[in-house]
N, C-alpha and C positions, 0 to 999 in steps of 0.2 A: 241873622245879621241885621243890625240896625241901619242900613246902608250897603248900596250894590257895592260890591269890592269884585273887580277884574283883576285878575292877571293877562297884565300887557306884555311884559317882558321874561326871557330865561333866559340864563346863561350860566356852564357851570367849566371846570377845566375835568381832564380825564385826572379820574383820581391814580393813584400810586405812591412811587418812591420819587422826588423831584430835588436830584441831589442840586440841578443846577438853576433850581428858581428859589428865592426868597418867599417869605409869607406877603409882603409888599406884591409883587410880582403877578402872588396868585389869587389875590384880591384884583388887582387892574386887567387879569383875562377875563374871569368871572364879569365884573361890572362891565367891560367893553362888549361883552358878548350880550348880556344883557339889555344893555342900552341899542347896540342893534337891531335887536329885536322887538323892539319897541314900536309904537306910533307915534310915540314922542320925541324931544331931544333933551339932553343928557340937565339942558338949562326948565325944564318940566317937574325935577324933581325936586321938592318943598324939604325933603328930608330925608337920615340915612339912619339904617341904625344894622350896627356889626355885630355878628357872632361870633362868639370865642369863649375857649376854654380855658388854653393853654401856654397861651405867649407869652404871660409875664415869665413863667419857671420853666419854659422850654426854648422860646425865644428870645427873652429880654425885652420884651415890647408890651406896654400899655398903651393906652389913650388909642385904643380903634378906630373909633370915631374919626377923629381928626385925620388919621391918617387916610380912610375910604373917603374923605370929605377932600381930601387934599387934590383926591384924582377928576375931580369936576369942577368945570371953571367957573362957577359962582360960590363954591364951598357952602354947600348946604350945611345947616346943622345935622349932626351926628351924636348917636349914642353907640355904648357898646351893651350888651347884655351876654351875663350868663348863667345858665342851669346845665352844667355839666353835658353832658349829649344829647340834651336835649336844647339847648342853647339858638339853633338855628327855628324849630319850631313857635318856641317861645319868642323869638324876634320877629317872626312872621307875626304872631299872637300881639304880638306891643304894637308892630304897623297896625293890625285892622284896628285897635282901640283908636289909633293917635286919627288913623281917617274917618271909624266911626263919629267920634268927635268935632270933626270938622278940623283940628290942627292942622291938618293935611291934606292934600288934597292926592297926591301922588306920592311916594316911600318907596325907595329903593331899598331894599332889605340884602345883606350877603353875610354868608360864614363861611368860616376859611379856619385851615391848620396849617401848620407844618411841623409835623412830628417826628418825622426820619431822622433828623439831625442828631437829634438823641439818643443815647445810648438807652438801652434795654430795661435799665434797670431805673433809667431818669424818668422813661417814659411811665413805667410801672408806676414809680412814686407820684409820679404828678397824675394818673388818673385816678387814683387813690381818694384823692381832693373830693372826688364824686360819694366817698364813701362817708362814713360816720368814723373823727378822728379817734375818738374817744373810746366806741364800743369795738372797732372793726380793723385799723389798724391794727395798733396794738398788737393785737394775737396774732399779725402774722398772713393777717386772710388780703388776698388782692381777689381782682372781680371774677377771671376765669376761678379762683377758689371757692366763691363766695356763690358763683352760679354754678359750680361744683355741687357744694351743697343742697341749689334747688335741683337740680336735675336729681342727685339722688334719692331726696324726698320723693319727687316724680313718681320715680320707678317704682319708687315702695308704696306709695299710696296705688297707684294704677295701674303698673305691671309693664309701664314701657320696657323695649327690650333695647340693647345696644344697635343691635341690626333697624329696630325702624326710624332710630334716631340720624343713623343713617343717611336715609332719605333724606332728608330738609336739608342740608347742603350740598347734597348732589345734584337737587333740582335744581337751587339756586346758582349752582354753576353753569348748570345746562343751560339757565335762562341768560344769563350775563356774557353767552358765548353771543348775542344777537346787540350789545349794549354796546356801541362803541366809546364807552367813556368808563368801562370797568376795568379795576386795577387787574382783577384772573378772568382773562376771557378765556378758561379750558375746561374741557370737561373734564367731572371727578367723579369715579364710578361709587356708588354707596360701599363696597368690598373698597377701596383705596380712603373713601373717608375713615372706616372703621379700623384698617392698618397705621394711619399715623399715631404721632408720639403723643403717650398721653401727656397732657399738660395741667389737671385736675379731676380727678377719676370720681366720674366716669366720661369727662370730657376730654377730647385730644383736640391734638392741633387743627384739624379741618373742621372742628364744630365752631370756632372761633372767628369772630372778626378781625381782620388786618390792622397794623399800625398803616397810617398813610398819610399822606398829603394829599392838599387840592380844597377846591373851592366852590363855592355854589351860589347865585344870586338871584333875586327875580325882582318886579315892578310891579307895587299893587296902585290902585289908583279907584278914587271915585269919579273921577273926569274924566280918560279917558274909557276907553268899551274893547272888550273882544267877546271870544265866544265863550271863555272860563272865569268863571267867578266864586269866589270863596263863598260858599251854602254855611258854612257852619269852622268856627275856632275855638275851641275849649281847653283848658287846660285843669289838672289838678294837681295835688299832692300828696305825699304819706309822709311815713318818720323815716327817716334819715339811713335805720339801722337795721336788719332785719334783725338782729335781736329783739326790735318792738313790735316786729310781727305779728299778729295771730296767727297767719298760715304763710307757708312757704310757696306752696305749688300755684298762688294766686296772687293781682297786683291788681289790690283795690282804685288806685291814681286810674289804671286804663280804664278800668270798670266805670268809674265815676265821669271821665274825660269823655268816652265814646258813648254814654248815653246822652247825657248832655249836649254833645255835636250831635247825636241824630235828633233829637228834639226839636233842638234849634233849626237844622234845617228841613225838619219835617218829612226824615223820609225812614226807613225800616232798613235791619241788615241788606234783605232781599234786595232794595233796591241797588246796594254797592255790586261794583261790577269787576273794579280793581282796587288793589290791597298794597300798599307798599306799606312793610309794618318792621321793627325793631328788630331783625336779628342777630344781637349784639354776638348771642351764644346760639347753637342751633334749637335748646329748652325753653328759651325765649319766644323763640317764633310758634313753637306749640302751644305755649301758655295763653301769647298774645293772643291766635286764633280762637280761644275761648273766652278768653278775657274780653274780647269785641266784640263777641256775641254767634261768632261764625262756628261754633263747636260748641259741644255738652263739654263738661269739664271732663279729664279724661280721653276727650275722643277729637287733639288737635292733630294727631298725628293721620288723622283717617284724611286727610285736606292732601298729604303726600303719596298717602298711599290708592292714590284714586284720581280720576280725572276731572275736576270740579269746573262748572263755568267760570266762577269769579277765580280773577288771575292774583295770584299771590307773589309778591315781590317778581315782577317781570323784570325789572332790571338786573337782578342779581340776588337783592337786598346790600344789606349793611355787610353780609360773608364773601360773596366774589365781586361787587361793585365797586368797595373797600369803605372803610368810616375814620376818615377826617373828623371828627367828631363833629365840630360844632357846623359843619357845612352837611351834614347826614339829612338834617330833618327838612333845609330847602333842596335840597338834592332831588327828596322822597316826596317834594309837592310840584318838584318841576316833572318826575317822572311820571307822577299822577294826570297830569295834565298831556302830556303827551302820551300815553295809552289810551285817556277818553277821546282826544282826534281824532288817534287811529284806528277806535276801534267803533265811533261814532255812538256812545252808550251813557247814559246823563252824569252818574254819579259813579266819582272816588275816596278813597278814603289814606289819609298818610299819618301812620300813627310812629309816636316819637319819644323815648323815655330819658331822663337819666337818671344815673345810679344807678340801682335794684328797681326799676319804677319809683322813685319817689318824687320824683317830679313826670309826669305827664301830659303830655300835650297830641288833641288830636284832630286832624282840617276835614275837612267834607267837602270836594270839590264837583262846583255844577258844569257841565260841560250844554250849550246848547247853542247849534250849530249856528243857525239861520237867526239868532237873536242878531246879530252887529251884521248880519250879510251886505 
């Protein structure tokens, strides 16, 4: 980073079904909670900038901006960005520029959804949006189909078995029983993963990520100081389509994104200590750990099947925490930051895609204790 960037502030709401809060609503807990938490006050912050996916075709609302601007009483300027679910990463990504820069000197960053409102099939259509209109629609394919298809490649190239697929969302439940801001705090035995309905064969309903609500915020700042500071923001991207794929069982954006972030902030896998990383599908999360360098290709599933030091999605992940979409990727840098606290260890890492990976984005978070003491 061309400039110390701190994280002063967090604040997120418990994600779920929120039949009786607005996306308004769930933006002004996030922010209030955030600004709490702060060193600062709410009149500190130089500028905002909102994540979102979905609100125009789900909610009726644009101009983000304006609207998170509205909730503080000097109305900072505001933008909104997006990159499909990865949207909340990427806004983080546009704060450290705008404060690399000097633009700014503090950015309040938040994403937020509200997707329950929607029917099934609204919701389908409008995450689609992440897809390629042209090659991927069309035929029929949505993302549980479409990650259908890598998982089966998967198997076939490598030999994963339905049973060790298993695994990775049974852990990720076990871990989300300790999260009190996860939509499934319950445990689910790998035998009960592998009983539900398929939904894309060879995927079923518990390999999958939730529809949900809720929101996520945080406060990056060159003025103010804590103990966490952004080491490294990278982002990249691929093609739209996996038809322009070369390979299916691999997502060159993370490849390119997580070398890049450890470059920059000059440290080695070895040194990550916690993982909060993508599991939109539970194939995802196997891919990812090879794909960020923490696996041979082939051998991400050995992370489940074994007792590893470095902690992999301790919140839950994106499977039993739940993924609001565009609040997923500050969600996965505010829980990064609360793991290195508590577990007193330098370096995190919060990796964050949308689509198929074709957009990427990934943070490397320094934790050191006694720097602001």
């Amino acid at each position: 980073m061309q400039k110390d960037i701190s994280l002063i502030g967090i604040g997120q709401t418990k994600f779920g079904e929120w039949w009786g809060k607005s996306l308004f609503t769930l933006v002004e807990e996030a922010v209030d909670s955030a600004i709490q938490s702060a060193p600062c006050s709410a009149l500190d912050i130089d500028f905002i900038i909102v994540a979102n996916m979905l609100a125009e075709s789900v909610n009726g609302q644009a101009h983000l901006g304006a609207v998170a601007s509205s909730l503080l009483p000097h109305h900072p300027p505001a933008l909104r960005v997006e990159a499909a679910c990865a949207s909340g990463s990427i806004a983080v990504h546009t704060a450290c520029a705008l404060l690399e820069s000097g633009r700014a000197e503090t950015v309040l960053v938040v994403g937020a959804e509200k997707m329950t409102d929607a029917s099934g099939d609204e919701i389908t259509t409008a995450l689609m949006g992440a897809a390629d209109s042209e090659k991927d629609a069309p035929c029929g394919l949505t993302f549980p189909g479409i990650f259908g298809l890598v998982a089966r490649r998967y198997m076939h190239e490598y030999g994963l078995t339905r049973e060790q697929l298993n695994l990775v969302s049974a852990r990720h439940h076990c871990n989300a029983l300790k999260n009190p801001f996860a939509q499934f705090r319950q445990e689910m035995t790998p035998e009960q993963i592998g009983a539900s309905a398929i939904v894309a064969d060879p995927l079923r309903l518990l390999d999958c990520s939730p529809v949900s609500d809720g929101a996520a915020a945080c406060i990056l700042s060159t003025k103010h100081r804590s103990p966490v500071r952004i080491a490294a923001s990278q982002t990249s991207t691929d093609t739209l389509s996996i038809t322009d794929r070369p390979v299916l069982t691999s997502f060159a954006a993370t490849k390119d994104a997580v070398q890049r972030a450890l470059d920059e902030a000059d440290v080695s896998t070895s040194d990550i200590a916690h993982v909060e990383l993508h599991d939109c599908f539970s194939i995802a999360a196997v891919i990812a750990l090879e794909d960020l360098g923490f696996a041979e290709p082939g051998e991400g599933i050995r992370w489940y099947e074994r007792n590893e030091a470095m902690s992999v999605n301790a919140s839950g992940g994106l499977k039993a925490c739940g993924h609001p979409v565009a609040a997923t990727g500050i969600k996965q840098i505010i829980d990064v930051s609360k793991q290195l606290q508590a577990s007193g260890k330098h370096f995190g890492l919060a990796h964050n895609f949308g689509g198929v990976g074709a957009t990427c984005c990934v943070h490397i978070l320094q934790h050191s204790p006694h720097a602001y003491a």
